[in-house]
Biopython code that builds the backbone (N, CA, C, O; Angstrom):
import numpy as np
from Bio.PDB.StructureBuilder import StructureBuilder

atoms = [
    (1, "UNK", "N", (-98.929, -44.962, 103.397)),
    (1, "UNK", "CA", (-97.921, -44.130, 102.769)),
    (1, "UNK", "C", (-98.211, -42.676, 103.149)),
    (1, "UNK", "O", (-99.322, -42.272, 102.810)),
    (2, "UNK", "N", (-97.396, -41.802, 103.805)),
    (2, "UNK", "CA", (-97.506, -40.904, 103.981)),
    (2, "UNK", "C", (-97.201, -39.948, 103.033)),
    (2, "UNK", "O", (-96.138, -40.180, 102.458)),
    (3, "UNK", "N", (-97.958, -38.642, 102.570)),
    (3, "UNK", "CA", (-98.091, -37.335, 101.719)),
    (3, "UNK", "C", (-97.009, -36.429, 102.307)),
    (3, "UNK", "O", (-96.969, -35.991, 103.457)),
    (4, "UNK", "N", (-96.189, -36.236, 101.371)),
    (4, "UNK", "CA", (-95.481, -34.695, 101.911)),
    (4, "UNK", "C", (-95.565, -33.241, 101.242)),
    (4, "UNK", "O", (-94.550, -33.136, 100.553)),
    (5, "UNK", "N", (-96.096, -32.437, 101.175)),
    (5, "UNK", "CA", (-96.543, -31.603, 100.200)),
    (5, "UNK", "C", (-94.781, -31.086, 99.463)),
    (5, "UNK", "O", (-93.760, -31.190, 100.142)),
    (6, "UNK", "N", (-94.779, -30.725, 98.473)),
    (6, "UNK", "CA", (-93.374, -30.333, 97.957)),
    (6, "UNK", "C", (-92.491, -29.017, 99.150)),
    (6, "UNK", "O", (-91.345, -29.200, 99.562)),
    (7, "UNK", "N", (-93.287, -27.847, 99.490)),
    (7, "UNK", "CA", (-92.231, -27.137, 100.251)),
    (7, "UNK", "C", (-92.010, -27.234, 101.671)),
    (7, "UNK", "O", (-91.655, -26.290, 102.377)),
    (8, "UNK", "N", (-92.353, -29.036, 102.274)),
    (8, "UNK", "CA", (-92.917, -29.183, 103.139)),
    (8, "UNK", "C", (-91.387, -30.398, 103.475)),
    (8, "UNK", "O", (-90.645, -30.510, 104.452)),
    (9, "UNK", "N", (-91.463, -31.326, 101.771)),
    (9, "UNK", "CA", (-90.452, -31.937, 101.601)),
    (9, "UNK", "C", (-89.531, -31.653, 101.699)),
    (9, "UNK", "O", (-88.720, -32.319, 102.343)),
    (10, "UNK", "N", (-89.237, -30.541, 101.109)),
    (10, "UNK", "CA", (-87.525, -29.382, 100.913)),
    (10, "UNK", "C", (-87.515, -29.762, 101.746)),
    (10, "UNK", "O", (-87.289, -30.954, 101.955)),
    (11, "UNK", "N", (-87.868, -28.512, 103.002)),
    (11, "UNK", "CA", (-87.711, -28.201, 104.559)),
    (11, "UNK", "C", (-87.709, -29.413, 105.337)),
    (11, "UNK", "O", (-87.368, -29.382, 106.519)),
    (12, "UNK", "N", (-88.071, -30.503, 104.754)),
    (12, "UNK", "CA", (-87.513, -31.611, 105.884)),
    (12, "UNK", "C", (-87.037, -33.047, 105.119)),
    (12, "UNK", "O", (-87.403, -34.188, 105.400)),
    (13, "UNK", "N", (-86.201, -32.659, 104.177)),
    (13, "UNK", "CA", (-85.621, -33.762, 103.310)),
    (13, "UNK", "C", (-85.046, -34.998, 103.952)),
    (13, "UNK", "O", (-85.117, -36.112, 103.432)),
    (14, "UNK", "N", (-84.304, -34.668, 105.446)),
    (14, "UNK", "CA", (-83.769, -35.667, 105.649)),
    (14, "UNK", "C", (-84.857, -36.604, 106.363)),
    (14, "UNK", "O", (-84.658, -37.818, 106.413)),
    (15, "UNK", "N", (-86.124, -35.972, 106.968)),
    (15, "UNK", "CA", (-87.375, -37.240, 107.320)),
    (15, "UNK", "C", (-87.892, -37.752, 106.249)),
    (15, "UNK", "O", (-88.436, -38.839, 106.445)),
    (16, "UNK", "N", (-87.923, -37.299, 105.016)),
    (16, "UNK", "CA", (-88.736, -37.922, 104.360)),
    (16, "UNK", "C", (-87.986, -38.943, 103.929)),
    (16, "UNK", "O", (-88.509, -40.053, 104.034)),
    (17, "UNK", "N", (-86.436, -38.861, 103.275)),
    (17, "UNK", "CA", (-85.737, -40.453, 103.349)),
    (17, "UNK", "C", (-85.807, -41.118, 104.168)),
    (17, "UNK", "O", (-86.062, -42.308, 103.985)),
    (18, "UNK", "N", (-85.529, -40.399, 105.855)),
    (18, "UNK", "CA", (-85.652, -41.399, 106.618)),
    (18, "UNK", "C", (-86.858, -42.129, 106.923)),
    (18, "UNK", "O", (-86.929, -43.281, 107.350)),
    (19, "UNK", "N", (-88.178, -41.011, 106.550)),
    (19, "UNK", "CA", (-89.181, -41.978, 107.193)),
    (19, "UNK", "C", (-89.456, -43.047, 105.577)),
    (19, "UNK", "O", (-90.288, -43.941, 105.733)),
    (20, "UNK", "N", (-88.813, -42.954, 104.166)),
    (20, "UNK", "CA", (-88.900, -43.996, 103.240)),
    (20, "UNK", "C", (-88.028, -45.200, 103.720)),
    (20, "UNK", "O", (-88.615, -46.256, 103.487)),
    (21, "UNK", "N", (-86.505, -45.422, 104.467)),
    (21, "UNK", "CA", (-86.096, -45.951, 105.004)),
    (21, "UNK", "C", (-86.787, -46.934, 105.972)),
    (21, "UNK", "O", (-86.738, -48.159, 105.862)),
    (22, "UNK", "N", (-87.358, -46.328, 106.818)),
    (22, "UNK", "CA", (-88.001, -46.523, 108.270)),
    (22, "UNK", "C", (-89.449, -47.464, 107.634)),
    (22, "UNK", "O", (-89.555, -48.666, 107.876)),
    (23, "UNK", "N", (-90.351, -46.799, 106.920)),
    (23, "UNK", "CA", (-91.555, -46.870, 107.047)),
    (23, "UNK", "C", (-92.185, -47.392, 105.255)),
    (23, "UNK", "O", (-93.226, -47.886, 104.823)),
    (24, "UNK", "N", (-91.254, -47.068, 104.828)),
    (24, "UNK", "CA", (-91.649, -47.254, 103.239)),
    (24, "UNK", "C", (-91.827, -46.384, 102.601)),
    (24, "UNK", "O", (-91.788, -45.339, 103.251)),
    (25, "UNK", "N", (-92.115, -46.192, 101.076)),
    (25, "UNK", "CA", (-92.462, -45.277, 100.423)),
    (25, "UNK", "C", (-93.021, -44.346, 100.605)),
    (25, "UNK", "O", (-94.081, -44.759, 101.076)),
    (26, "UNK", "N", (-93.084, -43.069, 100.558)),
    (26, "UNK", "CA", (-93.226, -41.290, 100.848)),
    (26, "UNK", "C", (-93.883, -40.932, 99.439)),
    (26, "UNK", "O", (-93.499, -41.501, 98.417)),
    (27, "UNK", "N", (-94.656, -40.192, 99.427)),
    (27, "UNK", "CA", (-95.367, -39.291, 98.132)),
    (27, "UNK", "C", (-94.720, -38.041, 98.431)),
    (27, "UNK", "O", (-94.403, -37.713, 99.574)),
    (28, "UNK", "N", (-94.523, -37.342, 97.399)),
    (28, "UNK", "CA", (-94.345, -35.816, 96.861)),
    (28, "UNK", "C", (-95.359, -35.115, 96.410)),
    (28, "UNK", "O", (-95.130, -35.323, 95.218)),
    (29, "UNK", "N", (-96.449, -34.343, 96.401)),
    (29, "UNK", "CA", (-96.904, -33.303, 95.471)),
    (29, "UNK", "C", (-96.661, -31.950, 95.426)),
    (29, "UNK", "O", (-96.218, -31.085, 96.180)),
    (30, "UNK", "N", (-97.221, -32.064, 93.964)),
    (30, "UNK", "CA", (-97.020, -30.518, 93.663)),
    (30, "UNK", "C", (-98.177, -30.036, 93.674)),
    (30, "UNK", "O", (-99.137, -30.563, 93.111)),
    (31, "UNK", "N", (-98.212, -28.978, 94.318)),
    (31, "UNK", "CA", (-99.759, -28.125, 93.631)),
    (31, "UNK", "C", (-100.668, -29.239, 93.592)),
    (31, "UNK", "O", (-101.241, -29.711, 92.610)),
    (32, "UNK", "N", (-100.731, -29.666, 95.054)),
    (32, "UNK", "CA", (-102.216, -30.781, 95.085)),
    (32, "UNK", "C", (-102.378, -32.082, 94.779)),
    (32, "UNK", "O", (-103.041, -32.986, 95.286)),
    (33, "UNK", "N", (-101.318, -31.977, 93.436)),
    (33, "UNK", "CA", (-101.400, -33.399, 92.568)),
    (33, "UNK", "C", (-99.848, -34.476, 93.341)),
    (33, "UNK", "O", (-98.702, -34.279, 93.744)),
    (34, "UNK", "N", (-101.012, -35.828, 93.126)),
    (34, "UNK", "CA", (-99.340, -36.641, 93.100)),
    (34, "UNK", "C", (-97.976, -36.051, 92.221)),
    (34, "UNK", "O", (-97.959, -35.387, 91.185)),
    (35, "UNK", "N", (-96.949, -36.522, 92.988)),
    (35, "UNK", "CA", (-95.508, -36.061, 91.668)),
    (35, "UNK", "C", (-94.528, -37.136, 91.834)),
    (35, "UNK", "O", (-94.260, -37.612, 90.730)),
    (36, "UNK", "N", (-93.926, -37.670, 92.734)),
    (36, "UNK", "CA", (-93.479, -38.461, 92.914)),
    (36, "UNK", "C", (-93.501, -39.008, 94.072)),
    (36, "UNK", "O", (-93.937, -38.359, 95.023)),
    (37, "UNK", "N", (-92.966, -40.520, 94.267)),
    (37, "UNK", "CA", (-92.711, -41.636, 95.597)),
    (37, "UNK", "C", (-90.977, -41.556, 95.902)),
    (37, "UNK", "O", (-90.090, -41.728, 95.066)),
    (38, "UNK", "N", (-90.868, -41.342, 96.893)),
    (38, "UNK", "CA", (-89.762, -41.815, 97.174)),
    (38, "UNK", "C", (-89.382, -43.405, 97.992)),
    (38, "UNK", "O", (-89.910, -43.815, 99.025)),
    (39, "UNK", "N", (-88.778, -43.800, 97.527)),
    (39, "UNK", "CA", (-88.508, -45.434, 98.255)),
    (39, "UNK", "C", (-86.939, -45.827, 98.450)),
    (39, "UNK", "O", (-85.899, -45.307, 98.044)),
    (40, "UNK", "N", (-87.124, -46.579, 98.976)),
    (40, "UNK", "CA", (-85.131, -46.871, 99.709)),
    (40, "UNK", "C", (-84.928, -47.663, 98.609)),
    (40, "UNK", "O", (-85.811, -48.333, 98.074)),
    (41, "UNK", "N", (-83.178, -47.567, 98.077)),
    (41, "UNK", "CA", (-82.587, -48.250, 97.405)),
    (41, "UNK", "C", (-82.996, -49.652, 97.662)),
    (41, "UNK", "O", (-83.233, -50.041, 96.518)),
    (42, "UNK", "N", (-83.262, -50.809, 98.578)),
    (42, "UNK", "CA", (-83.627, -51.648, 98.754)),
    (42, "UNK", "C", (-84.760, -51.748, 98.165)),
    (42, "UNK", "O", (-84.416, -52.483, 97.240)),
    (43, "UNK", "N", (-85.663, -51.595, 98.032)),
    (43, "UNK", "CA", (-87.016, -51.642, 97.477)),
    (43, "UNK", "C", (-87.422, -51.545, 96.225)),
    (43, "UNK", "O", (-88.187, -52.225, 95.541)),
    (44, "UNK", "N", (-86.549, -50.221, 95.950)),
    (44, "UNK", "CA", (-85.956, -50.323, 94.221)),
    (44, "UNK", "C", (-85.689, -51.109, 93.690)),
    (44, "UNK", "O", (-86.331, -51.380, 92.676)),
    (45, "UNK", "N", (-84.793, -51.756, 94.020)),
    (45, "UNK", "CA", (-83.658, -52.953, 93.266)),
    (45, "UNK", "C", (-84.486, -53.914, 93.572)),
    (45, "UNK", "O", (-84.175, -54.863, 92.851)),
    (46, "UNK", "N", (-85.436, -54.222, 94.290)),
    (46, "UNK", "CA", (-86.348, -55.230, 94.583)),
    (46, "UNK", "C", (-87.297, -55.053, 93.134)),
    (46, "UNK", "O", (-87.091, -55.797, 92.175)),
    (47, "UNK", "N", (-88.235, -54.099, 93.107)),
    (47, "UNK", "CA", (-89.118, -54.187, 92.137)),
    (47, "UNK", "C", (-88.499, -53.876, 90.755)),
    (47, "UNK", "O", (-89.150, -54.152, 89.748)),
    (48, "UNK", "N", (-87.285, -53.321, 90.658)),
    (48, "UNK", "CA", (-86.945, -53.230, 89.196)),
    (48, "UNK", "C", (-86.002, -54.325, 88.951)),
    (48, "UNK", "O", (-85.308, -54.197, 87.942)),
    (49, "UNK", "N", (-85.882, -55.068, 89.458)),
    (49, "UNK", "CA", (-85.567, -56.491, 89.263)),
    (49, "UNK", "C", (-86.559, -57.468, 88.807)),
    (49, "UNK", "O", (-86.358, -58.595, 88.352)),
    (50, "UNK", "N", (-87.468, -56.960, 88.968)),
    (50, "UNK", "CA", (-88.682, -57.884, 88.782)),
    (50, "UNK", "C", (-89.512, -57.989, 87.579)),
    (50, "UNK", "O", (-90.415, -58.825, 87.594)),
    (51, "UNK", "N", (-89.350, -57.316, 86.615)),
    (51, "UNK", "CA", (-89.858, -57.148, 85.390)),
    (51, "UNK", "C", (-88.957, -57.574, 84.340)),
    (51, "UNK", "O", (-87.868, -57.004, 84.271)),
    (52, "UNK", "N", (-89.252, -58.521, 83.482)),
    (52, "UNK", "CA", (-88.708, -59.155, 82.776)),
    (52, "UNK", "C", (-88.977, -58.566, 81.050)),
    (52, "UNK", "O", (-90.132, -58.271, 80.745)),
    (53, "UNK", "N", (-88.057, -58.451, 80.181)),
    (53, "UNK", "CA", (-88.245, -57.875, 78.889)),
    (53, "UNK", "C", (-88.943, -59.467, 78.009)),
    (53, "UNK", "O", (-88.605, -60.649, 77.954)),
    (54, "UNK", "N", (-89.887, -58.750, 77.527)),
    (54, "UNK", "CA", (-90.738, -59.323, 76.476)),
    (54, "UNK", "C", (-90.182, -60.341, 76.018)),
    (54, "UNK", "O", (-90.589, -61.481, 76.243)),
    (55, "UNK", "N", (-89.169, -60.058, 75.307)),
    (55, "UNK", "CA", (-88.113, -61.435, 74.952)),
    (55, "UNK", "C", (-87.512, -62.519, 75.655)),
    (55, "UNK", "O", (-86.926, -63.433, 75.074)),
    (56, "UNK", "N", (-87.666, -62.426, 77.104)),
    (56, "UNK", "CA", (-87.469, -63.282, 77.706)),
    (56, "UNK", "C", (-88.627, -63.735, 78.050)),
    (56, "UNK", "O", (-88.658, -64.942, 77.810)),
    (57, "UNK", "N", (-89.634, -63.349, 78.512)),
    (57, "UNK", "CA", (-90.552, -63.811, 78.355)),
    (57, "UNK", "C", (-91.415, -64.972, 77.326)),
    (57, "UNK", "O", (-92.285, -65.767, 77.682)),
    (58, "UNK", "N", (-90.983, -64.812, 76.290)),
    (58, "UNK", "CA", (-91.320, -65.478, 75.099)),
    (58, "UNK", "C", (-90.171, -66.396, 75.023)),
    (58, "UNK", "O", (-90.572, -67.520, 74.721)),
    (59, "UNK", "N", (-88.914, -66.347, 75.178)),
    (59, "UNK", "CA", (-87.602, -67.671, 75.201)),
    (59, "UNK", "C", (-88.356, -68.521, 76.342)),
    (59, "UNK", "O", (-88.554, -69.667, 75.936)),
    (60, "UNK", "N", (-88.732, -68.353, 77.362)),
    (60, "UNK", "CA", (-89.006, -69.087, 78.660)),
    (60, "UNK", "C", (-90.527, -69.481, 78.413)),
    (60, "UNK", "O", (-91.150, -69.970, 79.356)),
    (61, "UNK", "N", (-91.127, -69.297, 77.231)),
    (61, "UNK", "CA", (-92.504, -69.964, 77.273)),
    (61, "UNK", "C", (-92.921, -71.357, 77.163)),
    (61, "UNK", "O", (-92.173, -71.735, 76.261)),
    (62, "UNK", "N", (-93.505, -72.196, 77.432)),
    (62, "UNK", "CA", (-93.802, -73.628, 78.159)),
    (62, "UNK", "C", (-94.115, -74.356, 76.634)),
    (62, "UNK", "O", (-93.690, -75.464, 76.306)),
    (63, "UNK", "N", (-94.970, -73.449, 75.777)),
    (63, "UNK", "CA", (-95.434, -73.934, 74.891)),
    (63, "UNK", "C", (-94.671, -74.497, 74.096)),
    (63, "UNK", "O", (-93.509, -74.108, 73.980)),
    (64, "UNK", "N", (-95.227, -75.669, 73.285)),
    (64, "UNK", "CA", (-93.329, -75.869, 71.526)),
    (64, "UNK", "C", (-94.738, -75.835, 70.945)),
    (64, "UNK", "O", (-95.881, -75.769, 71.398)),
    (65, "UNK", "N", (-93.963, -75.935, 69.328)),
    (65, "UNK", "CA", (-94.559, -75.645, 68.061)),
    (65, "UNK", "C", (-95.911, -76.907, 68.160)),
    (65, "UNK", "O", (-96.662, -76.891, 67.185)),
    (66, "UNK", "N", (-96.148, -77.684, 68.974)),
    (66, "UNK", "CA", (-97.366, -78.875, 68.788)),
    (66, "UNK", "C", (-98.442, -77.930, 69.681)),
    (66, "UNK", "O", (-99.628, -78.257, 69.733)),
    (67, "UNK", "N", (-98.020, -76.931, 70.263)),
    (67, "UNK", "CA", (-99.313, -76.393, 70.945)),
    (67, "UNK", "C", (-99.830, -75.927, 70.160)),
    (67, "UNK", "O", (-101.042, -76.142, 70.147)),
    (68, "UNK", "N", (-99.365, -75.201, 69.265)),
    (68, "UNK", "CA", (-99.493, -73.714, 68.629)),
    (68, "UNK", "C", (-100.525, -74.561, 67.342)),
    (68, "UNK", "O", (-100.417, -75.715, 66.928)),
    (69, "UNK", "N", (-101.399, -73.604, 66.991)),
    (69, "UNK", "CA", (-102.720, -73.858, 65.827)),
    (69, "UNK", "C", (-101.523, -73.744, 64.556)),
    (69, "UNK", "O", (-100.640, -72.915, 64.335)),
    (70, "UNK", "N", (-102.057, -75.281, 63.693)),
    (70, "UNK", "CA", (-101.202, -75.154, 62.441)),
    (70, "UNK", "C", (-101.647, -73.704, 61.887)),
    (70, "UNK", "O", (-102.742, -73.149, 61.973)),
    (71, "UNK", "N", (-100.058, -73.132, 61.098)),
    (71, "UNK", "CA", (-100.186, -71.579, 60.119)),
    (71, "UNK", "C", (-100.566, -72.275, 59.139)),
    (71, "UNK", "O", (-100.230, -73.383, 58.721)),
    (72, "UNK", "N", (-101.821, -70.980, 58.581)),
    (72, "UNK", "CA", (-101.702, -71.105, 57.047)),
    (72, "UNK", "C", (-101.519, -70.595, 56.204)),
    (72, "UNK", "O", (-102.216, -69.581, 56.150)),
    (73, "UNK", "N", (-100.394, -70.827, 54.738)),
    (73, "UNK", "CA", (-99.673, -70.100, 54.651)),
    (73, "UNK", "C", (-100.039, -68.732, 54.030)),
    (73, "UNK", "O", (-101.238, -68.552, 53.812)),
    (74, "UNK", "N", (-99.127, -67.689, 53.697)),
    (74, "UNK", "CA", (-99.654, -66.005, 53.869)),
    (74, "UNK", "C", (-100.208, -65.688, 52.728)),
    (74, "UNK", "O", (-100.821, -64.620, 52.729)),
    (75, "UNK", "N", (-100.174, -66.452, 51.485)),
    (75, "UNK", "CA", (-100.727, -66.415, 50.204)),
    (75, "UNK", "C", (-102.220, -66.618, 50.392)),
    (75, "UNK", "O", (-102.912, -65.878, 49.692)),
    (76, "UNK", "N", (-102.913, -67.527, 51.248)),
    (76, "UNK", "CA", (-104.023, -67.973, 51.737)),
    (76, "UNK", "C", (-104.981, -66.800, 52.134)),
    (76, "UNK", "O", (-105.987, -66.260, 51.673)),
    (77, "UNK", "N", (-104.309, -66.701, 53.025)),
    (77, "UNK", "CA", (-104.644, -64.996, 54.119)),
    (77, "UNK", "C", (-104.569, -63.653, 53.214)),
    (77, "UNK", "O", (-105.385, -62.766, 53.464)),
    (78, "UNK", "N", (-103.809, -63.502, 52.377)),
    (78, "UNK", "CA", (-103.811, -62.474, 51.410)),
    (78, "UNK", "C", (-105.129, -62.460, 50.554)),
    (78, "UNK", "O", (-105.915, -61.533, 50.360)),
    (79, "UNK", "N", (-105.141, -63.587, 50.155)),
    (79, "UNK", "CA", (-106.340, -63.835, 49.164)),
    (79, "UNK", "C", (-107.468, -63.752, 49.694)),
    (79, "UNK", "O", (-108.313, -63.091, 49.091)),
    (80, "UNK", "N", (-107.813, -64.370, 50.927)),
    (80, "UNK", "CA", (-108.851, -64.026, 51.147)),
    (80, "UNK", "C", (-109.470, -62.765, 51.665)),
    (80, "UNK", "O", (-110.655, -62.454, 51.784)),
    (81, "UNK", "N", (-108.476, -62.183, 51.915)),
    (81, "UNK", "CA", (-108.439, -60.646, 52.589)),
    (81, "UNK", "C", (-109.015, -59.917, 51.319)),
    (81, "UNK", "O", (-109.813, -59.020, 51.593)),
    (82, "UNK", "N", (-108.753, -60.136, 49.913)),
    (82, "UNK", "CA", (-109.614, -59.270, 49.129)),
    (82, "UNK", "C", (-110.856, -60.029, 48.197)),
    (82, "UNK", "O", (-111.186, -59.569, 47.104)),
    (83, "UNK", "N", (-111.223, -60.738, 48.541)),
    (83, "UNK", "CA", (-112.505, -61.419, 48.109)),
    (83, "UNK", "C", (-113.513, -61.082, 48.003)),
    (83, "UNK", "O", (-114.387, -61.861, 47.624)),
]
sb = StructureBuilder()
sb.init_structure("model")
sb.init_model(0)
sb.init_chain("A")
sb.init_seg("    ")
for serial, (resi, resn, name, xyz) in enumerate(atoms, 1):
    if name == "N":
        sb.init_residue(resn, " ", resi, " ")
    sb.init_atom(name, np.array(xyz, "f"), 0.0, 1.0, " ", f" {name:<3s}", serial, name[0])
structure = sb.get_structure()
């Protein structure tokens, strides 16, 4: 991945898409530090496609209720919590 320093980026905006196009993801810094990546719409939509919300995650889980350790119930757990 190639570094482009920020007033380095300005001055040559259209290589740095093209070389994210061409070559892959581009870094930005500011003042030394990382700041941002630039990457082609393709690549984007690739990895932010790819992360799934919690809740689906948990609808699509393998396990049913015979995996899972019998509950016991919350009156149990209360009580013993101040003993």
């Amino acid at each position: 991945m190639r570094t482009w320093p920020l007033q380095e980026a300005r001055a040559h905006l259209r290589d740095v898409v093209d070389s994210a196009l061409e070559e892959g993801p581009q870094r930005i810094t500011r003042h030394g530090k990382q700041a941002v990546i630039v990457v082609s719409e393709e690549e984007w939509s690739r990895h932010a496609g790819a992360h799934r919300s919690f809740g689906e995650l948990l609808a699509d889980c393998p396990l049913s209720a015979e995996d899972l350790p019998p509950r016991r119930p919350a009156r149990a757990i209360r009580r013993n919590m101040f003993d």
